[in-house]
C-alpha positions in Angstrom: 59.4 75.1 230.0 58.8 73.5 226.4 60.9 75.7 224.0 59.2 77.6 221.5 60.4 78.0 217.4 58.8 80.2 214.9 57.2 79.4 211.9 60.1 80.8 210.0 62.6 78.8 211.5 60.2 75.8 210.9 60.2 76.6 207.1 64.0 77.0 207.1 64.1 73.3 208.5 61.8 71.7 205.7 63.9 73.9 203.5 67.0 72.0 205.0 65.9 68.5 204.7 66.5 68.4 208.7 64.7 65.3 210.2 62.3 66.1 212.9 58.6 64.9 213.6 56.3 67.7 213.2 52.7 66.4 215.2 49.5 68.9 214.5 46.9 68.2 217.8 44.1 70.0 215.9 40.6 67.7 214.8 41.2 65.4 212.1 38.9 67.4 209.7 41.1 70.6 210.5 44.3 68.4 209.4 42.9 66.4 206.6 42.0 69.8 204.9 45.2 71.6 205.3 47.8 71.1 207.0 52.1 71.7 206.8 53.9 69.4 204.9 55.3 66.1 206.6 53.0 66.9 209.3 51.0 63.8 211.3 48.1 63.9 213.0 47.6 62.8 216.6 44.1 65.3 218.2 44.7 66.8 221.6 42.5 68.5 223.5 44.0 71.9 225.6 42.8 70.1 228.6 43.5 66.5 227.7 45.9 64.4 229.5 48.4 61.8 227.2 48.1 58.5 228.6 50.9 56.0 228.3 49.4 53.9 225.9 48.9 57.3 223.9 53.2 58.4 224.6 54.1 54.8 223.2 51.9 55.5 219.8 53.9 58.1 219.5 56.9 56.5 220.0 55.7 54.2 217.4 55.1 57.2 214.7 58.6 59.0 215.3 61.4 56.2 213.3 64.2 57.2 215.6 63.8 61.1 215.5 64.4 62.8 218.4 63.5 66.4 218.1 59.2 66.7 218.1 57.3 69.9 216.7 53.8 70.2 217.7 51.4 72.6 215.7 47.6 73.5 216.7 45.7 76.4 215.2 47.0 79.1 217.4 49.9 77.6 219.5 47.1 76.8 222.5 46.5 72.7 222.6 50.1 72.3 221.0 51.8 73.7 223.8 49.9 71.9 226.2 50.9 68.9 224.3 54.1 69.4 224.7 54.2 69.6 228.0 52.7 66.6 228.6 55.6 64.9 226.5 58.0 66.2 228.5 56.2 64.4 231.5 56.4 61.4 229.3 59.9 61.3 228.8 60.5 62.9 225.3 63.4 65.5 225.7 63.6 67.6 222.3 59.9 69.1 222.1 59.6 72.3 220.6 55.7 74.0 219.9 55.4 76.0 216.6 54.5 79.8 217.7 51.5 80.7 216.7 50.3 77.7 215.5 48.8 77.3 212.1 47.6 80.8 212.4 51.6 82.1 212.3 52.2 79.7 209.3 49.8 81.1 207.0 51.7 84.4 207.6 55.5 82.8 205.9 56.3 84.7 203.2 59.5 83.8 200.4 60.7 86.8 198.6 61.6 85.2 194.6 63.5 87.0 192.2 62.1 86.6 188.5 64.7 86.5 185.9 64.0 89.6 183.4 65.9 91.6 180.5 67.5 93.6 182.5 64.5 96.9 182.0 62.9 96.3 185.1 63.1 93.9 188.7 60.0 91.4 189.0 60.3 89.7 192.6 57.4 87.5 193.7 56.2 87.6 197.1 54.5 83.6 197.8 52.4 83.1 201.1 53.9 79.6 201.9 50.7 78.3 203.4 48.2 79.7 201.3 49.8 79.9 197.9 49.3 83.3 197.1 51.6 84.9 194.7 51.7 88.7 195.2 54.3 91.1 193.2 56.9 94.1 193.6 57.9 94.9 189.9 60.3 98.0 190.2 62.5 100.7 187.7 64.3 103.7 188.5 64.1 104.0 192.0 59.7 103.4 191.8 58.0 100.3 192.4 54.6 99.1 191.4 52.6 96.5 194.1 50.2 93.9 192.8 47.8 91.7 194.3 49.1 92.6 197.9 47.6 90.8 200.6 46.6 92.1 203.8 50.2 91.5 205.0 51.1 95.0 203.5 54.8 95.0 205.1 55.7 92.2 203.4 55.6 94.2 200.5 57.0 97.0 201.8 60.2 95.1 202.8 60.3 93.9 199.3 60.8 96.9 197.6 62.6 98.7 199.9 65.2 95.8 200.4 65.4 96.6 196.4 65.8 100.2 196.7 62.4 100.9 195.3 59.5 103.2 196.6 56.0 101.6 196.4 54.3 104.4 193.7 51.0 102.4 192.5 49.4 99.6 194.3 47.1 97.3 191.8 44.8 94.4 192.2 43.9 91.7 189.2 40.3 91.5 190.5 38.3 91.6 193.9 39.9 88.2 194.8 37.6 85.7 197.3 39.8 83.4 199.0 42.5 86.3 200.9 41.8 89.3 202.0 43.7 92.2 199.9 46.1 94.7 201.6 46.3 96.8 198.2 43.6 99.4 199.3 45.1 99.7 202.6 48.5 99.8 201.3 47.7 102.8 198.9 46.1 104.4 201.9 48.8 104.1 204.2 51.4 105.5 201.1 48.9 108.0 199.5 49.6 106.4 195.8 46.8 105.2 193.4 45.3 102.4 193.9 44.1 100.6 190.9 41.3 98.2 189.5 39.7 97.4 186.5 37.2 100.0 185.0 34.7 97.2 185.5 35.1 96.8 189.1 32.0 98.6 189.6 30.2 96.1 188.4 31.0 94.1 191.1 29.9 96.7 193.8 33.2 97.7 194.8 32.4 100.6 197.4 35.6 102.8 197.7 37.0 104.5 195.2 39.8 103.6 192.9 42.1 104.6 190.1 40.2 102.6 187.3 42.4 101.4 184.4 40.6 100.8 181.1 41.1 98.7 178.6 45.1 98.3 177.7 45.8 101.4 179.1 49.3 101.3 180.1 51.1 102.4 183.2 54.4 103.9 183.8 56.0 102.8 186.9 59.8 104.2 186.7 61.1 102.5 183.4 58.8 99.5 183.2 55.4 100.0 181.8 52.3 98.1 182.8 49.3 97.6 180.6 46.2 96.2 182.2 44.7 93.6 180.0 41.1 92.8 180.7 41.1 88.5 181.0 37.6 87.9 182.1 35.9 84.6 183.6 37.3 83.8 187.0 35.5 86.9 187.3 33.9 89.5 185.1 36.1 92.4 185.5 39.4 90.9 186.1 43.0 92.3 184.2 46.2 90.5 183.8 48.9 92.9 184.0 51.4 92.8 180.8 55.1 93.9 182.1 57.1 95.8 178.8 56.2 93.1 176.8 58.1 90.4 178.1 55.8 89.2 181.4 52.6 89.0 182.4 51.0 88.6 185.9 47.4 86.8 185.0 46.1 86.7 188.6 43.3 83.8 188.6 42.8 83.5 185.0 46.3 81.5 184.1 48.0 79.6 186.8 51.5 77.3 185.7 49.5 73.9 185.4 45.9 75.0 185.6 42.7 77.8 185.0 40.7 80.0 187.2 37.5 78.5 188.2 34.5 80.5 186.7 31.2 80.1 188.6 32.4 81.9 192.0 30.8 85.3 191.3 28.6 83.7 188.7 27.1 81.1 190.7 26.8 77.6 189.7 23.5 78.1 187.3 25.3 80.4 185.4 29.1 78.8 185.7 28.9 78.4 181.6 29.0 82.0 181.1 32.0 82.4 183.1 33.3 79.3 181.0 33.1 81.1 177.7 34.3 84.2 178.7 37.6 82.2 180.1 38.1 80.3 176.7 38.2 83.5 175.1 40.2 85.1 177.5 42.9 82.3 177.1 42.6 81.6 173.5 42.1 85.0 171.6 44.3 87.1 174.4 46.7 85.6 176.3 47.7 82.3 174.0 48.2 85.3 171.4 51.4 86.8 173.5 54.3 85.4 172.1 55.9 82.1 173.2 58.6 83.8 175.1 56.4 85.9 177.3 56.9 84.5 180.9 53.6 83.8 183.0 53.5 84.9 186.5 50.3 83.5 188.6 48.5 84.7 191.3 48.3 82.0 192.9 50.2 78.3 193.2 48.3 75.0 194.1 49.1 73.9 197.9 47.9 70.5 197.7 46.3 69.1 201.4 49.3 67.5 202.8 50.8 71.0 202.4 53.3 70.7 199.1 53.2 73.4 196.6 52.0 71.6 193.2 54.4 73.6 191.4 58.2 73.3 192.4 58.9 74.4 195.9 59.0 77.4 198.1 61.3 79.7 197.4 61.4 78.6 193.8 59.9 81.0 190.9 56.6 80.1 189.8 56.4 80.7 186.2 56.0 79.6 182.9 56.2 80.3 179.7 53.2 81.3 176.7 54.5 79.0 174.4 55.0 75.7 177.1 51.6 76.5 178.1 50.2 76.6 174.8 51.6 73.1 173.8 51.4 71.3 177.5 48.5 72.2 179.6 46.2 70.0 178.8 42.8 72.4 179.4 44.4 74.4 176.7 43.8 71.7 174.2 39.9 71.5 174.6 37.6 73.1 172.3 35.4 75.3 173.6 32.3 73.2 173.6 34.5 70.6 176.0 36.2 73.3 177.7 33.0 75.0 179.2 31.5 71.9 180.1 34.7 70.5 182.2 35.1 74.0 183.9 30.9 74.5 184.6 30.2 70.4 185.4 32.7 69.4 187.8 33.6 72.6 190.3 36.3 72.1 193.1 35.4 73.3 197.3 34.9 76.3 197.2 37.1 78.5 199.2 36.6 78.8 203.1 34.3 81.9 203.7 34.2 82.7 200.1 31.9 85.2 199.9 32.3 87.4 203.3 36.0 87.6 201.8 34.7 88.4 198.6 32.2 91.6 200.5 35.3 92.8 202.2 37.4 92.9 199.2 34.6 94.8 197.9 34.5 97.4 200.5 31.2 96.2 202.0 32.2 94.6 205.2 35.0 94.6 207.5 36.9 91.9 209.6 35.8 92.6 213.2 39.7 92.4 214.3 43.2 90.6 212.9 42.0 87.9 214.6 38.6 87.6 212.5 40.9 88.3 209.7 43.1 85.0 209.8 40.0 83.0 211.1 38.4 84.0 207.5 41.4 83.3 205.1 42.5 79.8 207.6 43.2 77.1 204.7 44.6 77.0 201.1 43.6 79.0 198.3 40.6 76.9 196.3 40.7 79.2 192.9 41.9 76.6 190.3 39.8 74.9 188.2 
């Protein structure tokens, strides 16, 4: 019987260094758009056999490592493949759980460094690059941009010795599906969204937060900060001065994209908006204030862009200002690099997008992680 490991312990080997050979059976197009870091391909059918010819190719792929990992999309083909290694003669062969369903559900737990006023700890979905936050002071936490993972956030604060008080969300995001309504459901606390969130036909109701209205959470006060573009009624979130959560509109080395809700005719308007966003509001903070995303780039062979996991993803007002080089265009070159050359979209876009709005509903779990399968797509 071929020996199982969680996606945990998997992360905890890349984390490591260990040497191992990690194989992913699933359709080259499957792999070639996301896949785990260090990972190689070799497509496997649940009802294919492996041929000699095909056990010495992947002799030929494994440079003297003896322990084999093999990933599918839910654990199904993998473990088959598996066990027809073990007919071939490879020994140490161990199938991923859950396949690449289970990975995209690895969470890190980050501490942000702060002044001491409040605790900012950053919750980053390994797989997808979703950066979520508990931000906590005297004994009461705040949650932003939960996913649909809600425990994770849960465990977060209570391993803190906080007690999840308000839930918020930047803006109705499109490429996860968000936990924070259920989460202030399940706690009865307020959720919260932008006063313009019913322009976007948001169907449930909401605590709305206009603009710079501040929130007292504990000791640490939030003001919501209205940073449209990526979308027309998203907020960063301004922590005592000293840090602020910008969801899609800032990221560490990159922007939000602009024409998801506006469409690609009308990506320009979304443009402007985001110059002025970043120009007149956020590059007006002061150099110190530290940027916390909402999201991190996982590029395709499955790296985060920015550091590693595990490691803060942040940056600072005044770096930004001076280094990131979409900062440095004027506007006219700014909205016409934003609304001429637009990244993939995300998978499923815009049935996350109605969901997040309240207007649909994942049929199951299952249907859930089908529809947020592959990285985040929101950078520009």
């Amino acid at each position: 019987m071929v020996t199982e490991m969680t996606p945990e312990e998997l992360a905890d080997k890349q984390d490591a260094g260990e040497d191992f050979a990690l194989l992913d059976t699933r359709p080259e197009e499957s792999f070639e758009s996301w896949h785990i870091e260090g990972a190689r391909n070799f497509p496997f059918e649940a009802d294919e056999s492996l041929s000699e010819e095909g056990a010495e190719e992947i002799r030929s792929m494994l440079d003297g490592v003896d322990e084999i990992l093999t990933v599918c999309a839910k654990g199904i083909s993998s473990g088959h493949f598996a066990d027809e290694l073990r007919e071939r003669g490879f020994e140490d062969v161990k199938v991923v759980e859950g396949g690449m369903e289970a990975w995209s559900r690895v969470y890190e737990r980050v501490p942000i460094e702060t002044d001491g006023d409040s605790d900012i700890v950053q919750i980053q979905r390994r797989a997808k690059g979703c950066l979520g936050y508990i931000v906590g002071s005297d004994g009461e936490a705040a949650a932003i941009d939960v996913s649909r993972h809600t425990d994770e956030w849960r465990d977060a604060a209570a391993a803190s010795g906080y007690e999840i008080t308000r839930v918020f969300d930047t803006h109705v995001h499109a490429d996860h599906i968000s936990g924070g309504r259920k989460l202030a459901d399940e706690l009865g606390v307020p959720y919260h969204l932008s006063e313009r969130a019913g322009e976007r036909g948001v169907e449930y109701e909401y605590d709305a937060l206009a603009r710079n209205e501040v929130v007292s959470v504990g000791g640490a006060d939030i003001k919501a900060v209205p940073t449209p573009g990526h979308t027309s009624e998203i907020v960063s979130y301004l922590v005592n001065d000293e840090a602020v959560l910008t969801g899609d509109t800032l990221f560490v080395d990159s922007i939000g994209r602009t024409e998801l809700q506006f469409g690609e005719a009308d990506a320009a308007t979304g443009a402007e908006m985001q110059y002025d966003s970043l120009h007149k509001v956020l590059m007006s903070d002061p150099d110190d204030v530290v940027v916390l995303p909402g999201h991190v780039t996982v590029t395709e062979d499955g790296r985060f862009a920015h550091g590693s996991p595990g490691d803060p993803v942040q940056s600072a007002i005044g770096d930004l200002r001076r280094e990131l080089d979409v900062l440095q265009l004027n506007e006219e070159e700014f909205v016409s690099r934003l609304s001429e050359n637009t990244p993939d979209k995300p998978p499923n876009y815009e049935t996350v997008i109605a969901i997040n709005r309240g207007a649909d509903e994942p049929e199951d779990d299952a249907a859930a992680t089908e529809l947020e399968l592959g990285p985040n797509n929101c950078s520009a």
